[in-house]
N, C-alpha and C positions, 0 to 999 in steps of 0.2 A: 459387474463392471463398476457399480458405483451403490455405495452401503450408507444409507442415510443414519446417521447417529441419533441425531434429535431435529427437532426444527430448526431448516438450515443452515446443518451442519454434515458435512458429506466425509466420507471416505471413501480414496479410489481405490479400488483395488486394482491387480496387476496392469492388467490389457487395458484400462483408462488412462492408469497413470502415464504409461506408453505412451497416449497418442498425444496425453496431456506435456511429457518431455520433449516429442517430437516437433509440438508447434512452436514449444518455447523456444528448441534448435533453429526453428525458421525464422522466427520471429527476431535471434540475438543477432544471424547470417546477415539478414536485411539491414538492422541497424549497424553494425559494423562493418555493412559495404559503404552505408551512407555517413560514416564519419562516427557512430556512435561509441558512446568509451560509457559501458555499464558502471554500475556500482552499484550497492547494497546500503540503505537505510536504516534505521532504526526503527521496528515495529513498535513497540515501545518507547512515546514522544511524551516530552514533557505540554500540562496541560496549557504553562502559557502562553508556547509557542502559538497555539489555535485561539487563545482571550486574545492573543494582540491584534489579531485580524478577525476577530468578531465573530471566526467561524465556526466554535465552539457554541454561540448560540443559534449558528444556521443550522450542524448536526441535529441538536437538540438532543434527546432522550438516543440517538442514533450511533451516538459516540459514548464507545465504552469507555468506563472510567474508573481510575483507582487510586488509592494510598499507595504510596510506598511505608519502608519501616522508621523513615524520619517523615511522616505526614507529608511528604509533598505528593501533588499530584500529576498523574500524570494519564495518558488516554491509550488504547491501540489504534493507532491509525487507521484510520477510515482510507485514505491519501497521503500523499506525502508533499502538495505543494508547500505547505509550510516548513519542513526542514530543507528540502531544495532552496526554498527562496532564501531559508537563513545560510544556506551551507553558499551559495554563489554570491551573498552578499559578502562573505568575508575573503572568499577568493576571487575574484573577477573585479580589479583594480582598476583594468585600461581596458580600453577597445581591443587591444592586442590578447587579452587573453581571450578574444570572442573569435570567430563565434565557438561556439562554447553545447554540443548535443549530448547530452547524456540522457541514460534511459537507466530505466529498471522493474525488473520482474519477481517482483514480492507478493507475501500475502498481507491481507490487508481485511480489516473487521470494519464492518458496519450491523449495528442493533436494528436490522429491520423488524418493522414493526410485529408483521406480519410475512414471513417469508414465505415466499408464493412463485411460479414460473419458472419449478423445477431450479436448475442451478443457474437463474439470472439473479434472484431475487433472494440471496445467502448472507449467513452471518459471516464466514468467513472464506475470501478466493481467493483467486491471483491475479494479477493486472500487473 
């Protein structure tokens, strides 16, 4: 069902990934009875967006991080409230564009220290 690569680090095989599409199906149904309108982020953030809100030092060691081929930096998202918050600050002008539910189901890296408690406690899932 599920083929551990390295320290966590997972691959589903068939009959996981199944049950693992299944709930994402329940989960998109849910939000789109209750108003929600998906969209897809950027796994790949720039690193300033997380220094302007500090939260690049609350990661810590936790948040991967990289060059690009012109030296900037940039991290894989742990989360994405930082691009959300930048992305609805530049469209969400009036009260009228509110309210305002979106959701998304990506994966997302965090450099646990020590990964532990089978697949809660992973470098890389999906949320």
């Amino acid at each position: 069902m599920i083929y551990q690569v390295s320290a966590g680090v997972y691959s589903y095989l068939p009959l996981a990934w199944r049950a693992l599409k299944k709930i994402e199906h329940i989960i998109r149904e849910e939000m789109d009875a209750a108003g929600g309108q998906e969209l897809m982020m950027p796994v790949l953030q720039p690193l300033e967006l997380w220094q302007e809100t500090g939260r690049d030092r609350a990661f810590g060691k936790g948040l991967f991080t990289l060059c690009d081929r012109r030296e900037r930096n940039l991290c894989l998202g742990p989360t994405h409230e930082e691009v959300v918050t930048k992305l609805v600050s530049q469209y969400v002008k009036s009260y009228r564009d509110l309210p305002l539910l979106l959701y998304q189901i990506q994966t997302k890296f965090r450099d646990e220290p020590r990964p532990r408690a089978g697949l809660l406690r992973v470098r890389e899932f999906t949320i």
